[in-house]
C-alpha positions as a Markdown table, in Angstrom:
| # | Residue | x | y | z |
|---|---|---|---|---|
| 1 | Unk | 8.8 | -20.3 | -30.6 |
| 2 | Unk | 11.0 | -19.5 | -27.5 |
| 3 | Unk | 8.4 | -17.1 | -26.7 |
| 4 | Unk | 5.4 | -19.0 | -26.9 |
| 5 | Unk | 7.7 | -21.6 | -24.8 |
| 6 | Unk | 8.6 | -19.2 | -21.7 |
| 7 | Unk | 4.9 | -17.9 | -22.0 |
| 8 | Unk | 3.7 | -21.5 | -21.6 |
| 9 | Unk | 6.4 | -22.4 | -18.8 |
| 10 | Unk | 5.4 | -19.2 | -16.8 |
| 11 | Unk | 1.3 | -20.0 | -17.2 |
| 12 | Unk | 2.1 | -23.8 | -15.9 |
| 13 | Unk | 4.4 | -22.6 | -13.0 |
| 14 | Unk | 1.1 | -20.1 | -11.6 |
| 15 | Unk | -1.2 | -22.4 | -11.6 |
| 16 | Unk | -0.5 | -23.8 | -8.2 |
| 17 | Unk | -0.7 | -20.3 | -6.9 |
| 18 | Unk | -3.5 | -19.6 | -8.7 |
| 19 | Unk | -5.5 | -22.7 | -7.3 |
| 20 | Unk | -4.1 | -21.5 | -3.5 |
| 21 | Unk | -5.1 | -18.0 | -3.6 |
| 22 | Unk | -9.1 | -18.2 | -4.5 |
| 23 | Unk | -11.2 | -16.8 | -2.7 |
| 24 | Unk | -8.1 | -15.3 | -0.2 |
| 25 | Unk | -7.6 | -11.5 | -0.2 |
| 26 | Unk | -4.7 | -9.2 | -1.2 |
| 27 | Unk | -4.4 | -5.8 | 0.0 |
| 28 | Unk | -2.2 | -3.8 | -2.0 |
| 29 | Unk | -0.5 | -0.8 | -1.4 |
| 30 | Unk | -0.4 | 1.4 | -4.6 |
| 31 | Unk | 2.1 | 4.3 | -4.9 |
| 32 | Unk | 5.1 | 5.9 | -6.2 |
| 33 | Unk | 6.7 | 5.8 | -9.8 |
| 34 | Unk | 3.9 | 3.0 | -10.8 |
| 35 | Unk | 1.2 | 5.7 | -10.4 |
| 36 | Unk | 2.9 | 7.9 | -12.8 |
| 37 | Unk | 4.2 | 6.4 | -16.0 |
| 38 | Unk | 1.2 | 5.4 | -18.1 |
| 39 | Unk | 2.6 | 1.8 | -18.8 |
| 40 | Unk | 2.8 | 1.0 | -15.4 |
| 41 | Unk | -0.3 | 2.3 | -14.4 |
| 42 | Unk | -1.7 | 0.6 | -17.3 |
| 43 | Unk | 0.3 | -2.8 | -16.1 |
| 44 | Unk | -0.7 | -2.5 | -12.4 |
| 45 | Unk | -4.5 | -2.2 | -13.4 |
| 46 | Unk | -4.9 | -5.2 | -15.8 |
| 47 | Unk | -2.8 | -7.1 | -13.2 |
| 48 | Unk | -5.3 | -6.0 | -10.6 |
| 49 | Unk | -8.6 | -7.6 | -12.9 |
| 50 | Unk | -6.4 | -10.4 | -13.0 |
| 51 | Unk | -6.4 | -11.5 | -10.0 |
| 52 | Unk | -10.1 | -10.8 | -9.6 |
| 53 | Unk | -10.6 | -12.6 | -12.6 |
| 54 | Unk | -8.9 | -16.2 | -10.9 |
| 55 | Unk | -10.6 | -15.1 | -7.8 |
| 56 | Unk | -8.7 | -13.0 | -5.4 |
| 57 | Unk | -10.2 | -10.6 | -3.8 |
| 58 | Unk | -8.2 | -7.7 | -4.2 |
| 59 | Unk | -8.3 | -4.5 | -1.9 |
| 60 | Unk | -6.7 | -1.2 | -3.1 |
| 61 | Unk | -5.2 | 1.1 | -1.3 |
| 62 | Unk | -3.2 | 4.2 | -2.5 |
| 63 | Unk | -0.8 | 7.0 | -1.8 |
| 64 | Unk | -0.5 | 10.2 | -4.1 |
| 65 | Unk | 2.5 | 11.9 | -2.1 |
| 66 | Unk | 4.1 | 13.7 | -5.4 |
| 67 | Unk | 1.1 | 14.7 | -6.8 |
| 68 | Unk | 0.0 | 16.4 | -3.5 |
| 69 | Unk | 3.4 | 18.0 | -3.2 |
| 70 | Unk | 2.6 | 19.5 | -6.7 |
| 71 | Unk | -0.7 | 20.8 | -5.6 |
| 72 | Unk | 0.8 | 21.9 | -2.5 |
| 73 | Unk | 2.6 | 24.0 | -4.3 |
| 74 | Unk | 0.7 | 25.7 | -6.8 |
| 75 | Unk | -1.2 | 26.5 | -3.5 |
| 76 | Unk | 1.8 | 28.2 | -2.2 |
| 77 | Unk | 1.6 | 25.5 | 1.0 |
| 78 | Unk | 5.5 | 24.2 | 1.7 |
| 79 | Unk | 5.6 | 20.3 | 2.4 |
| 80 | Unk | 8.0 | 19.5 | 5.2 |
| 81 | Unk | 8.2 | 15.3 | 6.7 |
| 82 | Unk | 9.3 | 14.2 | 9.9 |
| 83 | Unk | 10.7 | 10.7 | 9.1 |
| 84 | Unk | 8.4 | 10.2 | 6.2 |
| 85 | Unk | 5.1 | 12.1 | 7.2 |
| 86 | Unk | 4.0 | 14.8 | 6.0 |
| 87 | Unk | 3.0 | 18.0 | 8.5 |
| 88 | Unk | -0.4 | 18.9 | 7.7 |
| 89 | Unk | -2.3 | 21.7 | 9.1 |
| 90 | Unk | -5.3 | 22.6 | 8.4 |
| 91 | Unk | -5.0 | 24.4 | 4.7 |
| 92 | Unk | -2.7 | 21.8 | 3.6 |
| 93 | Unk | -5.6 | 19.1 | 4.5 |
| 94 | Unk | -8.0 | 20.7 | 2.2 |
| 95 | Unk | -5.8 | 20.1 | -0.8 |
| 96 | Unk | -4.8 | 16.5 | 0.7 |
| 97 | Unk | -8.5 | 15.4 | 1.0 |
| 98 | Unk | -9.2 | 16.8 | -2.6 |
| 99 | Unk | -6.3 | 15.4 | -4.0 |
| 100 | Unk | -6.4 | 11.8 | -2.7 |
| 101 | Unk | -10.5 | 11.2 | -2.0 |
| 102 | Unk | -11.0 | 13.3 | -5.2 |
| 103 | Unk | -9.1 | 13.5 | -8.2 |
| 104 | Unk | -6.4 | 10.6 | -7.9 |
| 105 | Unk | -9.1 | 7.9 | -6.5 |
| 106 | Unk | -11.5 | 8.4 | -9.7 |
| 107 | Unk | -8.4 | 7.8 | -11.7 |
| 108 | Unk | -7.6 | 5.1 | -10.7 |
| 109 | Unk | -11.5 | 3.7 | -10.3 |
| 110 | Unk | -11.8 | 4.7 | -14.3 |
| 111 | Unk | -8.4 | 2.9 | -15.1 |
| 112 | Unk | -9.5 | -0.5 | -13.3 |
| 113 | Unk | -13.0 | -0.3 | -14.9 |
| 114 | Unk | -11.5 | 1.1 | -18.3 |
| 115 | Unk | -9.4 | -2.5 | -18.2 |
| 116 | Unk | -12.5 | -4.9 | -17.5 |
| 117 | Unk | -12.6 | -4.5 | -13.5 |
| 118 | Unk | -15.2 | -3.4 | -11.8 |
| 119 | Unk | -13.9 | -0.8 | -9.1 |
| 120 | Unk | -15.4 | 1.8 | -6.6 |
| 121 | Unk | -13.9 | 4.3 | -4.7 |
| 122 | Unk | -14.2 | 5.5 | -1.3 |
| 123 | Unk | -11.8 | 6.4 | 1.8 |
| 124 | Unk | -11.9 | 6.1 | 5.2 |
| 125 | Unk | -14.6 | 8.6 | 5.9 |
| 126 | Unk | -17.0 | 6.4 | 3.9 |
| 127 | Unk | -19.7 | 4.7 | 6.5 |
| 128 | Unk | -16.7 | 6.0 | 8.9 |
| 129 | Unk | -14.7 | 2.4 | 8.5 |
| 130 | Unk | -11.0 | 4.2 | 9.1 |
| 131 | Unk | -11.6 | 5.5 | 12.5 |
| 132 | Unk | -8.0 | 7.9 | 13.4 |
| 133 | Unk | -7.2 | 10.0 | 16.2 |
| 134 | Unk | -4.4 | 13.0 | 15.6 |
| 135 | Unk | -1.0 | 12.0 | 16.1 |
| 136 | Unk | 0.8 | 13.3 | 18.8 |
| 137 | Unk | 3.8 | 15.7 | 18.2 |
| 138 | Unk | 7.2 | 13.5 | 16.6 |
| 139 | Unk | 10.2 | 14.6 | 17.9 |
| 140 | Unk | 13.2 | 14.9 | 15.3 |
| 141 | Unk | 16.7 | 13.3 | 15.7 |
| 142 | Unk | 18.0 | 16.9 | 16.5 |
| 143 | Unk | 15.4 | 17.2 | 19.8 |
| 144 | Unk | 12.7 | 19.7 | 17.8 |
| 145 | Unk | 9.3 | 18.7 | 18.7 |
| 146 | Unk | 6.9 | 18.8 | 15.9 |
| 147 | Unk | 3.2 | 19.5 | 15.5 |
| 148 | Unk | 2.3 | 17.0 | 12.9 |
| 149 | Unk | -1.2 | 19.0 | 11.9 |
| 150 | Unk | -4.0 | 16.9 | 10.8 |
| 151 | Unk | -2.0 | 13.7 | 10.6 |
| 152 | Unk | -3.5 | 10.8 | 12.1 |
| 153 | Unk | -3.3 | 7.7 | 13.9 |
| 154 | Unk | -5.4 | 4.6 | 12.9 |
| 155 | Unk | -7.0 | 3.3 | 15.7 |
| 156 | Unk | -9.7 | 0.8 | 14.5 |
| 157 | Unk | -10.8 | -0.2 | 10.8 |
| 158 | Unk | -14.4 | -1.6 | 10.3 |
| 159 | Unk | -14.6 | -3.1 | 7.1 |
| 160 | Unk | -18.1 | -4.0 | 6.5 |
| 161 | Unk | -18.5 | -1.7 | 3.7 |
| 162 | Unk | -14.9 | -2.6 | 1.7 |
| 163 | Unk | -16.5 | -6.7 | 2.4 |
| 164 | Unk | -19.7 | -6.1 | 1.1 |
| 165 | Unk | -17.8 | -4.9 | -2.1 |
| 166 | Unk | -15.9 | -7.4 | -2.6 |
| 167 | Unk | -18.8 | -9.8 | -2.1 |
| 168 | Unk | -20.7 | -7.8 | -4.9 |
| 169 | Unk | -18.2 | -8.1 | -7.6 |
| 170 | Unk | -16.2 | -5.2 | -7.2 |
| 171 | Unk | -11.9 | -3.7 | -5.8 |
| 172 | Unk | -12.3 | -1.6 | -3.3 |
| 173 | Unk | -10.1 | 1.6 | -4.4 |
| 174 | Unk | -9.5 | 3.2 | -1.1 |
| 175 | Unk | -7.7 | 6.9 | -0.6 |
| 176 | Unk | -5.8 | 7.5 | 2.9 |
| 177 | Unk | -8.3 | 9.6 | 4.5 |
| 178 | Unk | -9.2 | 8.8 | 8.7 |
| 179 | Unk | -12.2 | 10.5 | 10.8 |
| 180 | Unk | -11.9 | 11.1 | 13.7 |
| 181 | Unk | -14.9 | 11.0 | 16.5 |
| 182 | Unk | -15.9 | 14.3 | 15.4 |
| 183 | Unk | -16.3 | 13.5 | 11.7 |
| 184 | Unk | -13.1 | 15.8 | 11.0 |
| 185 | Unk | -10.3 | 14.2 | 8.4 |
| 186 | Unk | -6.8 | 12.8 | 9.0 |
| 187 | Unk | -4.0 | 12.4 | 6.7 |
| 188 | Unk | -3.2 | 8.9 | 7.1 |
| 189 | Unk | 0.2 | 7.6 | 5.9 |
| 190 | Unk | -0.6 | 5.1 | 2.7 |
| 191 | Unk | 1.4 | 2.1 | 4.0 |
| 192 | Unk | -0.2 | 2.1 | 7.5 |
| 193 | Unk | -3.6 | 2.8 | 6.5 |
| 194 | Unk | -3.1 | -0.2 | 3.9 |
| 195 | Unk | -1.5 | -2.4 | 6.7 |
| 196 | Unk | -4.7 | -1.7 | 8.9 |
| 197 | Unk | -7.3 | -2.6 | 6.4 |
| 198 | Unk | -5.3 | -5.9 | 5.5 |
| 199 | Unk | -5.1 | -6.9 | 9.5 |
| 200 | Unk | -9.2 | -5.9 | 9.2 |
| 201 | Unk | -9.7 | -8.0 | 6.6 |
| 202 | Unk | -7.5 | -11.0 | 7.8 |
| 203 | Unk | -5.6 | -10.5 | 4.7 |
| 204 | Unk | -3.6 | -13.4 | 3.0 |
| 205 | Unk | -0.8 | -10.9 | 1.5 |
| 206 | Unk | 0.0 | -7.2 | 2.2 |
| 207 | Unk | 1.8 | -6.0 | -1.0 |
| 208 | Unk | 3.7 | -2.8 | -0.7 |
| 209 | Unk | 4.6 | -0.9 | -4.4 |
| 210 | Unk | 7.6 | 1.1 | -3.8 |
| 211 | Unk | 10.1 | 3.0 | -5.6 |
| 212 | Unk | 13.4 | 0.7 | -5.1 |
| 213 | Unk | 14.0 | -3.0 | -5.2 |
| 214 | Unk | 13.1 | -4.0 | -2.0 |
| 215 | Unk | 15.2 | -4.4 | 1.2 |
| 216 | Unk | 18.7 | -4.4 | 1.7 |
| 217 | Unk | 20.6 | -5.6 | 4.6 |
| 218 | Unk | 23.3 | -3.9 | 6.3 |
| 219 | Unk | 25.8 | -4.6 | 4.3 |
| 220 | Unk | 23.7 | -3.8 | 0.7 |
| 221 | Unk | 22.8 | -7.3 | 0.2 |
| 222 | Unk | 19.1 | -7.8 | -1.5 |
| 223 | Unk | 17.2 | -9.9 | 0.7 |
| 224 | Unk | 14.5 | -11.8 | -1.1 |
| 225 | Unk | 13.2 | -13.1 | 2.5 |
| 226 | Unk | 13.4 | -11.9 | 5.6 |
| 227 | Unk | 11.9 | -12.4 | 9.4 |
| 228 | Unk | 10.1 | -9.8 | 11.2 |
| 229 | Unk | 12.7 | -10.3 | 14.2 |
| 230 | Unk | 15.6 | -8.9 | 11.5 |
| 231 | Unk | 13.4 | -6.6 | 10.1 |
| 232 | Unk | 13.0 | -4.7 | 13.5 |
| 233 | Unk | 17.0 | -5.0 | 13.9 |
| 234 | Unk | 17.3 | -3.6 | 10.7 |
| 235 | Unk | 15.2 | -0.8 | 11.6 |
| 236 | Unk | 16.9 | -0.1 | 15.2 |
| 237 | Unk | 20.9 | -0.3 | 13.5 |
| 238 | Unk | 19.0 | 2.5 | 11.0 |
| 239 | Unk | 19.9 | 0.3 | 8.0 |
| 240 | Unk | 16.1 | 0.5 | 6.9 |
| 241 | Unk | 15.5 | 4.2 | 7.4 |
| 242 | Unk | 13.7 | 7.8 | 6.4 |
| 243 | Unk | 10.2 | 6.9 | 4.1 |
| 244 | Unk | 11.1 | 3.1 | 4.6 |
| 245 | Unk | 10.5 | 3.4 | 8.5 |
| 246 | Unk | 6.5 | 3.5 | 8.2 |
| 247 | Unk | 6.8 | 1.0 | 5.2 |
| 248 | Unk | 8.2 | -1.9 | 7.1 |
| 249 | Unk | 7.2 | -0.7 | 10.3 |
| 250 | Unk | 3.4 | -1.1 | 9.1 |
| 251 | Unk | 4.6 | -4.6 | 7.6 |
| 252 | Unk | 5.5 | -5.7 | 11.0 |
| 253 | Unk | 2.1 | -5.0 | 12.7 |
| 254 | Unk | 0.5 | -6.1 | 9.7 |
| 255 | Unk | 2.3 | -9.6 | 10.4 |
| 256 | Unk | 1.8 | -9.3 | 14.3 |
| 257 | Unk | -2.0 | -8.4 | 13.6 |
| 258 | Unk | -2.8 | -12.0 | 11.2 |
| 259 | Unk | -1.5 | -11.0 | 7.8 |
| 260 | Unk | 0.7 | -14.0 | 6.5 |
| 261 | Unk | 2.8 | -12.3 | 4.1 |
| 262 | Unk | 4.2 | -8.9 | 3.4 |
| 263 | Unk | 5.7 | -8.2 | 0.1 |
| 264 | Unk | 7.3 | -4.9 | -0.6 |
| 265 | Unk | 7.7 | -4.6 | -4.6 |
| 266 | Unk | 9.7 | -2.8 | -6.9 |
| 267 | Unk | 7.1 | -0.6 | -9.0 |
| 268 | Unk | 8.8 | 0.3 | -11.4 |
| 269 | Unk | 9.1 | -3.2 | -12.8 |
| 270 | Unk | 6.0 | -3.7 | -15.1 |
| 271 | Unk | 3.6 | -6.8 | -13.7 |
| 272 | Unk | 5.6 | -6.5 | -10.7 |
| 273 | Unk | 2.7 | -7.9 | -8.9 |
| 274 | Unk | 2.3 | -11.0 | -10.9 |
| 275 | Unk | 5.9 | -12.1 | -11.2 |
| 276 | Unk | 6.0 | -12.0 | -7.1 |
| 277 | Unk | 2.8 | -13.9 | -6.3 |
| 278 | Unk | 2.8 | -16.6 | -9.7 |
| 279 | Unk | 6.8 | -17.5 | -10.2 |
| 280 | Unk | 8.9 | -19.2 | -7.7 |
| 281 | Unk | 11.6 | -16.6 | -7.7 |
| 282 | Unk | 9.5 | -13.8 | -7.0 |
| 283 | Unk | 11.4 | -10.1 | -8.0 |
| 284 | Unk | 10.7 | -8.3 | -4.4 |
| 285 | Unk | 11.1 | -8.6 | -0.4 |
| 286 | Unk | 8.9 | -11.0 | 1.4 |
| 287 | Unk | 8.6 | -10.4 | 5.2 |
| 288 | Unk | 7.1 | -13.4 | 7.2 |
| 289 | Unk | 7.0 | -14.1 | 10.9 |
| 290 | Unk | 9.6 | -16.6 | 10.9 |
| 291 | Unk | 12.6 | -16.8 | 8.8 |
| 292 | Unk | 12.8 | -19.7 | 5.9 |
| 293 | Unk | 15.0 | -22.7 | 7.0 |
């Protein structure tokens, strides 16, 4: 009976989000641990056709960085990251493009449909809608210069092709894969590609899986809420740091570019994506232009 109860009390606590988020889109960020363990890949999809189903139009966009490690290294190809991205030259791009716009795309395409979704896939070189540049070199905290390969820089996202998809029925599955003006592919780092397709898109919510809780301030505090303004501070003092960098850094243009809301979710957590949007206490970090008073 308690069950039943809580069941009931959750369902009657969504429903005014579920009335306020028809017809808006969520871009979601898929990666890390939920990619992995079969529950939570199984959770994330049949919380994805929900949405759909209540009429969101959902956007997916994904990473794959430990399974391209793996095939990185049965390739013999060593992975080194300068603050969170990975050096790609030229072989190591082959086994990027094959891993992300190939294997790990139809995967999760088949695991959508396979729960009652309707999903295609594509990446950015489809009707050439990620347009990237190369990056230039990064220089390290120790003064070394570094040649980031075929890593790229998003410079304009036309998303005709991921709207005409969602208009037809279907989530967009989209692998981090740029072209530049020559038609060659660029690595593109998961977060930012997924930030720049929610600012394309005008995007209600930008939600960010990740592998930790969500964002700590300086003195280990979780912070449920937080302003872009302390975000950036958090990122100068080097309290937010490494892999988390491009994650909130992406957040914040996302936010400066039209995006209202930024959520960056614990993974790990089955339904993580429901239990932010549909309950009051949420279970991750928001990020919003202005802080709550």
């Amino acid at each position: 009976m308690e069950t039943a109860i809580e069941k009931a009390r959750v369902l009657l606590e969504a429903l005014p989000y579920i009335r306020r988020f028809q017809g808006r889109t969520f871009v979601i960020k898929y990666g890390g641990h939920a990619m992995i363990a079969p529950e939570l890949k199984d959770s994330f999809a049949r919380d994805v056709c929900l949405l759909k189903y209540i009429g969101v139009n959902v956007v997916v966009v994904h990473g794959g960085g430990p399974q391209i490690s793996a095939a990185l290294k049965r390739s013999n190809i060593q992975s080194r990251f300068v603050d969170g991205l990975r050096v790609t030259d030229d072989d190591a791009m082959e086994v990027v493009e094959m891993v992300l716009a190939g294997s790990i795309n139809q995967d999760i395409v088949s695991l959508i449909c396979r729960h009652g979704g309707r999903a295609v896939g594509l990446s950015g070189k489809d009707d050439g809608f990620i347009l990237a540049e190369k990056s230039p070199p990064m220089v390290t905290r120790d003064g070394e210069e570094v040649d980031m390969g075929r890593v790229g820089e998003v410079r304009h996202v036309t998303p005709d092709v991921v709207v005409e998809l969602m208009r037809a029925g279907f989530i967009p599955v989209i692998a981090p894969i740029g072209v530049d003006t020559d038609g060659a592919s660029l690595n593109l780092n998961a977060d930012t590609a997924a930030g720049k397709v929610a600012e394309a898109l005008r995007a209600e919510k930008l939600i960010l899986l990740t592998d930790i809780e969500g964002v700590r301030g300086a003195d280990g505090a979780f912070l449920s809420s937080l302003s872009a303004s302390v975000a950036r501070d958090l990122i100068a003092q080097r309290v937010i740091d490494g892999g988390m960098i491009p994650k909130i850094e992406c957040a914040l243009d996302a936010i400066d570019g039209g995006v209202r809301k930024v959520h960056v979710l614990d993974g790990r957590k089955p339904h993580a994506v429901l239990l932010e949007i549909f309950t009051d206490s949420g279970m991750g970090t928001e990020i919003v232009r202005l802080a709550k008073t």
